[in-house]
C-alpha positions in Angstrom: 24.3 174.5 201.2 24.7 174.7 197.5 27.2 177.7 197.9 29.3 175.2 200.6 33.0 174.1 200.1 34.4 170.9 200.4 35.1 171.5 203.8 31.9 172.3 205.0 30.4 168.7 202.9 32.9 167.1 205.3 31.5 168.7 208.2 28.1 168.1 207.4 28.4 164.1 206.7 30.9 163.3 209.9 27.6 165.3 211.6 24.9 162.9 210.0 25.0 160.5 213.1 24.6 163.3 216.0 21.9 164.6 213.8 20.1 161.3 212.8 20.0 160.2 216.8 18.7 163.5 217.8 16.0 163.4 215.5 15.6 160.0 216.1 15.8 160.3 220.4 13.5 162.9 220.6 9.4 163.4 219.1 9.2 167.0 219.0 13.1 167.4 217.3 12.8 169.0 214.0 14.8 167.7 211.2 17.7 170.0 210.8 17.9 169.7 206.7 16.8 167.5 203.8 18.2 164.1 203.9 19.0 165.0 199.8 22.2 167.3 201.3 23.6 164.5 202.9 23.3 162.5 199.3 25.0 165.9 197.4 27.3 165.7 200.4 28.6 162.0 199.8 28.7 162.6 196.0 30.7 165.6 196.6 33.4 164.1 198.9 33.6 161.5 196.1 34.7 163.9 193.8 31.4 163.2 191.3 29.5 166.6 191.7 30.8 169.2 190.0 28.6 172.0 190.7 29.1 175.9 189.8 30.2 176.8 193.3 32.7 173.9 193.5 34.5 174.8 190.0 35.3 177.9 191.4 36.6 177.4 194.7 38.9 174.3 193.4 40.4 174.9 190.3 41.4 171.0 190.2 37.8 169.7 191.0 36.6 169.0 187.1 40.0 167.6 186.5 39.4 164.8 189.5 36.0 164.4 188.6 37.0 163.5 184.9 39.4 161.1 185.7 37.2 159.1 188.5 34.1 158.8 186.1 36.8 157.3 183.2 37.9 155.0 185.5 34.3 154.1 186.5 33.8 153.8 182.9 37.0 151.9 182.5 35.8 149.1 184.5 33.4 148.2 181.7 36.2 147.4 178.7 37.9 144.7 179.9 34.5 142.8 180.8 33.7 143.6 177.1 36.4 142.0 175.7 36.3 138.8 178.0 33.2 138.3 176.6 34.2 136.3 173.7 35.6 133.8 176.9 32.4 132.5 177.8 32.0 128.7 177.5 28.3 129.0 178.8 25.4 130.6 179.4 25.8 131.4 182.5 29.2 133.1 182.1 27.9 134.6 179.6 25.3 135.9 181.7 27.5 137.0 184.3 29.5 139.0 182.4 26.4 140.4 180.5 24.8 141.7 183.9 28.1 143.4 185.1 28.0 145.2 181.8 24.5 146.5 182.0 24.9 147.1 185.9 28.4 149.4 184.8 26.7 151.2 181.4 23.9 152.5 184.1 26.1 153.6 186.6 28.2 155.5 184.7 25.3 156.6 182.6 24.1 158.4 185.8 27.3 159.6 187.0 27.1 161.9 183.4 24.3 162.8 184.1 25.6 164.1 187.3 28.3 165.3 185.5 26.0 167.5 183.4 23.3 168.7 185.3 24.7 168.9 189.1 23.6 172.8 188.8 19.9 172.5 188.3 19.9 169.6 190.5 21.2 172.4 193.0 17.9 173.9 192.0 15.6 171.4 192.5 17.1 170.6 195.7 16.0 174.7 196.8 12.5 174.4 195.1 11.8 171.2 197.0 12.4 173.7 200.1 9.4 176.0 199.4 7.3 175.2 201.9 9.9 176.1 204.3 11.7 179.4 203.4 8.9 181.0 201.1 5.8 179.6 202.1 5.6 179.2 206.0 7.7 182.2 207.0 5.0 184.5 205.6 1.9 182.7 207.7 2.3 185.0 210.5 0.4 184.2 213.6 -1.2 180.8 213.8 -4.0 180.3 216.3 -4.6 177.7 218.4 -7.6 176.3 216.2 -5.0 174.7 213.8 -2.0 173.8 216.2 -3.0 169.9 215.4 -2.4 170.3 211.8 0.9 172.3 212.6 1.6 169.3 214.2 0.7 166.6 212.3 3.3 168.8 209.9 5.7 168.4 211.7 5.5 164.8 212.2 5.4 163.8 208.4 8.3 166.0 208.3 10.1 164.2 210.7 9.0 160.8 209.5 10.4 161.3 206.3 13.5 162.3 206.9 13.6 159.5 209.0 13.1 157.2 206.4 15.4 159.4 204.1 18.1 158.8 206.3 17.6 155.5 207.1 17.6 154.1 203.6 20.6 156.6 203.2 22.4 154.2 205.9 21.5 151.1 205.3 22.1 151.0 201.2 25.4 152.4 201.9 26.2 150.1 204.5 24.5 147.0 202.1 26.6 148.4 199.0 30.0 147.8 201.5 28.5 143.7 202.1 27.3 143.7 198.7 31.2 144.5 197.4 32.8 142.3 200.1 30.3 139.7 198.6 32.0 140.1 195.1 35.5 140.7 195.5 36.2 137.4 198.1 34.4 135.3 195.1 37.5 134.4 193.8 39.1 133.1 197.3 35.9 130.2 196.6 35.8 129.6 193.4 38.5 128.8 190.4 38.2 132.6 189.1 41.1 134.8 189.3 39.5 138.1 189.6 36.0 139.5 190.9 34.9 140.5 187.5 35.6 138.0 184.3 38.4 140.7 182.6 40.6 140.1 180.2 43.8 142.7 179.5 46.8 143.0 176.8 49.7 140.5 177.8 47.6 138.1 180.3 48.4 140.7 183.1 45.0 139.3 184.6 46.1 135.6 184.6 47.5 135.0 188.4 50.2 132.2 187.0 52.2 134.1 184.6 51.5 137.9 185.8 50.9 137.2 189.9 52.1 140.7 190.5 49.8 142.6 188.0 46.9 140.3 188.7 47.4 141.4 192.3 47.1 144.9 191.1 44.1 144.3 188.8 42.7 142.5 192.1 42.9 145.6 194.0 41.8 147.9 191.4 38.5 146.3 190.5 37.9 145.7 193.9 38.0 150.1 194.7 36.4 151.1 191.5 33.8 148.1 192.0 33.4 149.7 195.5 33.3 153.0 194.2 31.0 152.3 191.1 28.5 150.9 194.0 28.7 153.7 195.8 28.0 156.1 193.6 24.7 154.7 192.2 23.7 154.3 196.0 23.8 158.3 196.2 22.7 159.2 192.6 20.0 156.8 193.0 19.2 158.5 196.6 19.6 161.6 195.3 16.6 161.1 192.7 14.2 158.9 194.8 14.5 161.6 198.0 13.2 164.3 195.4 10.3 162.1 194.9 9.5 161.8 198.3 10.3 165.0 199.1 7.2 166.3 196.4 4.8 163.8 197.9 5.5 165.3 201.1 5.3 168.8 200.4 1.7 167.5 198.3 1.0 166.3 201.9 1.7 169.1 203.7 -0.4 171.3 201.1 -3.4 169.1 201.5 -2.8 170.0 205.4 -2.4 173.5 205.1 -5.8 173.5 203.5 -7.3 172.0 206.2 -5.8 174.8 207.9 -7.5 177.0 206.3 -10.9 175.5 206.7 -10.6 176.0 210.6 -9.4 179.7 210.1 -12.5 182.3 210.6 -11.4 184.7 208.0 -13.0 187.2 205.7 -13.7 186.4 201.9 -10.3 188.9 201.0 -8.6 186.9 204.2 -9.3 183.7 202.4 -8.7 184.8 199.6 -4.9 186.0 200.1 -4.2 182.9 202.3 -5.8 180.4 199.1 -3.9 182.0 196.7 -0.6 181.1 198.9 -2.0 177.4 198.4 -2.0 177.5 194.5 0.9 179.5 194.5 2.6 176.1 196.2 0.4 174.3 194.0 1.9 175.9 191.1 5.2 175.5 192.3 5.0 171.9 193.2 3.6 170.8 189.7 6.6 172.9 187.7 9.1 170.6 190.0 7.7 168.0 189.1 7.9 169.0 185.2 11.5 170.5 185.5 12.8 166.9 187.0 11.2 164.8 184.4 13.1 167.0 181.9 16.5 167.3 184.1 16.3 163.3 184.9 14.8 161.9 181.4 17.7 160.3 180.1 18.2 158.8 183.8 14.9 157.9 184.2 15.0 155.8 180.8 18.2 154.1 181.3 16.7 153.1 185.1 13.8 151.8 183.4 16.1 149.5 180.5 18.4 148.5 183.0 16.0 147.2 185.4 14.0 145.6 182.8 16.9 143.6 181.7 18.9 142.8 184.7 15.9 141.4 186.3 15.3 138.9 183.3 18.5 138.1 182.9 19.7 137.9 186.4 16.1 135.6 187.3 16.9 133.5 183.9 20.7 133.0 184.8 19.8 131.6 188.7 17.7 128.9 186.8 19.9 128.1 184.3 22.3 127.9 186.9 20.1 125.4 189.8 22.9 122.4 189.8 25.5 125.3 191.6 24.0 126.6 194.4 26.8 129.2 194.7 26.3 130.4 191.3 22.6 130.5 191.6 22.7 132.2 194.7 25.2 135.1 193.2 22.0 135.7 190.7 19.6 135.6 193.3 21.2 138.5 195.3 21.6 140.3 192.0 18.2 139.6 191.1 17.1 141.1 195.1 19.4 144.0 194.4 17.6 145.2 191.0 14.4 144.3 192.9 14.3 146.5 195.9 16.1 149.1 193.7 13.0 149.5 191.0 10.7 148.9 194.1 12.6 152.1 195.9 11.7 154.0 192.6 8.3 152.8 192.0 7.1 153.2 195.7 8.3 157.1 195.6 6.4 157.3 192.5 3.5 156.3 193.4 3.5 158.0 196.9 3.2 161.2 193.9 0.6 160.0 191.8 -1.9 159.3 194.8 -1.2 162.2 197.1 -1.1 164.6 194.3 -5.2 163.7 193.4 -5.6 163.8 197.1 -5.7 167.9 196.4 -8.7 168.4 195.0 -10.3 166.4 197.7 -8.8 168.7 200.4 -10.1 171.7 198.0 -13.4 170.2 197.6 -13.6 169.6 201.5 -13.1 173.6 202.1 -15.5 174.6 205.0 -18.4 176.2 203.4 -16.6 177.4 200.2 -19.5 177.3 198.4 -21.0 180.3 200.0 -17.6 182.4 199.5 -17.5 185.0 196.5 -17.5 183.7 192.8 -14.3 185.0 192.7 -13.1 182.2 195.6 -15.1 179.4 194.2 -13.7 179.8 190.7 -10.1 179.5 192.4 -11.4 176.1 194.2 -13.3 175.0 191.0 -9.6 175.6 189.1 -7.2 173.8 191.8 -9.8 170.9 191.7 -9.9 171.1 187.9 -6.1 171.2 188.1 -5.9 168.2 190.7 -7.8 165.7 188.7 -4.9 164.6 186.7 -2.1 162.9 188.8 1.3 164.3 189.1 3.6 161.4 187.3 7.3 161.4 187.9 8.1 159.3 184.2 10.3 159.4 180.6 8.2 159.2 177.7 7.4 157.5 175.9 8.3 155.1 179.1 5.8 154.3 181.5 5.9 156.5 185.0 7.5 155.5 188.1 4.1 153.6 190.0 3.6 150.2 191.1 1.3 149.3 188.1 4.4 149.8 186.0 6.0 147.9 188.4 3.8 145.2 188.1 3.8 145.5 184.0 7.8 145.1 184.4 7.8 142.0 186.1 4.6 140.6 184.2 7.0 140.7 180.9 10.4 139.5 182.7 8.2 136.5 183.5 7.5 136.0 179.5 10.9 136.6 178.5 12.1 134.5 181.5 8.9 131.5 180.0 10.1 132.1 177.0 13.8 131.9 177.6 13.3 128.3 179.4 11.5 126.7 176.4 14.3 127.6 174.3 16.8 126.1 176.8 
């Protein structure tokens, strides 16, 4: 699909809801493709992928792409400047948090920007298992049909949950923009960021018509600024997933192998298939902390500090409830965000370590050749150390991060009130 045109990205996302409720309906339906390709899909329709194969089908496609992700940016200056507007803290906060929310997004959308190629890539290596590493298995006995099974059901499961999420944030991110753009209609603001522009064009008393168009303006850029970390994001937590499943599927396949009667050369090819897919797994997993690193670290700032800010600004703010609860839902947002993140990550760390257990649990591999047992002895060797999807020098994706995070936003937060 990385060869498609924009046609064919169409086709493929006005298809997600036949394809989602047949896979859904029905046990034994096998996914039909990565949930990823309907996230490069999305970002593609947006105009925010400009990948080899694009550029040179549409000549205009760079041009588009430059001019939406410097209006994303734009969003940022007048928010900037207003700054100097705040009569509080909690404005102040406000306007802080929309800044840091904005600098990430269109941090990411660079990132896009720069390496939509070799995410291309990662997005076919993530594939292994199924056009290198299963088409070559040949005849498969009755003896290991339950594993073939429980295959395909962890396949299915997670693109169920792929999908799913891909769904629901993007219908959340519509109410989540609704939430912010009607502010104004309840409160004495005159536009759904704090903004200020040359000539008062934002004031609605002496500019109505401008402000009007200022209205509309952050409203679809907010809309599309939320839209297009939904599918970045997406796009980098289904890769995660996607390598604990294929992990999953590995440790599987070796208990394939265990059930097989074969000779020691049999067993021999068929193992060196596994640490071939071994091999492969653990370079994806090297080549996206490298093609994500910047990404990664300005997740791991962003979260850091929007969750602080956004918890300290609700408290700060108790004695307006509608204030507070505008934090709170911020504060949610950045939550289950970094918990998306942390949960893939960790899904990594602990199936990748279940490998060498799988190895180790090889029917009778101690009485193969020396040959065979040094293999097992090396991919249990090479298992001990957990796969880590992370940015030095920050900490990797995993809930113990997670729960380092939030153990020093509750400091600065402690800290923070005792200077209030």
């Amino acid at each position: 699909m990385a060869n498609g045109d924009f046609k064919s990205y169409l086709g493929l996302l006005c298809g997600f809801f036949s394809e989602y409720r047949t896979v859904l309906r029905h046990k034994s339906q096998q996914p039909p493709r990565f949930a990823m390709n309907y996230n490069r899909a999305f970002l593609v329709i947006m105009g925010l992928y400009p990948n080899r194969c694009l550029l040179a089908k549409y000549s205009n496609y760079k041009r588009c792409n430059r001019l939406l992700m410097l209006n994303s940016a734009s969003l940022l200056l007048p928010i900037m400047f207003a700054i100097h507007e705040s009569t509080n803290v909690v404005d102040m906060g406000d306007d802080m948090a929309w800044m840091i929310g904005t600098t990430l997004i269109v941090t990411k959308n660079l990132y896009l920007y720069w390496r939509a190629n070799e995410i291309d890539e990662v997005i076919e290596s993530l594939n292994y298992y199924e056009s290198c590493f299963r088409p070559t298995q040949g005849f498969q006995p009755a003896e290991v049909e339950s594993e073939n099974v429980e295959i395909r059901r962890w396949q299915r499961l997670c693109y169920l949950v792929e999908t799913t999420m891909f769904s629901t944030l993007t219908c959340c991110m519509f109410l989540f923009n609704m939430a912010i753009c009607v502010q104004p209609l309840f409160s004495d603001r005159d536009l759904p960021y704090h903004a200020v522009f040359p000539f008062g064009w934002h004031s609605s008393v002496e500019h109505p018509r401008s402000h009007m168009l200022i209205y509309i303006w952050q409203s679809l850029t907010s809309q599309f600024n939320l839209l297009s970390i939904c599918q970045v994001d997406a796009l980098g937590i289904h890769s995660i997933l996607h390598t604990a499943l294929n992990l999953k599927i590995l440790c599987l396949e070796m208990q394939k192998l265990s059930k097989l009667q074969l000779t020691d050369l049999e067993f021999h090819a068929e193992f060196r298939r596994i640490i071939q897919f071994h091999q492969h797994l653990i370079s994806t997993v090297e080549k996206n902390n490298r093609l994500f690193h910047g990404a990664f670290i300005a997740q791991m700032i962003a979260s850091f500090a929007l969750i602080s800010m956004s918890t300290f600004e609700a408290m700060a703010a108790a004695s307006d409830p509608k204030v507070a609860a505008k934090f709170l839902i911020f504060m949610f947002v950045t939550f289950v965000q970094l918990s998306y993140w942390c949960i893939a990550g960790t899904l990594v760390s602990t199936q990748s370590t279940y490998v060498a257990q799988a190895a180790f649990e090889l029917k009778d591999w101690h009485t193969k050749s020396i040959f065979i047992q040094r293999n097992i002895l090396f991919m249990i060797s090479r298992s001990q150390k957990p796969l880590l999807y992370e940015a030095k020098p920050f900490p990797p994706f995993t809930l113990a991060t997670y729960s380092i995070i939030l153990q020093q936003c509750y400091r600065i937060l402690a800290l923070l009130r005792e200077a209030m």
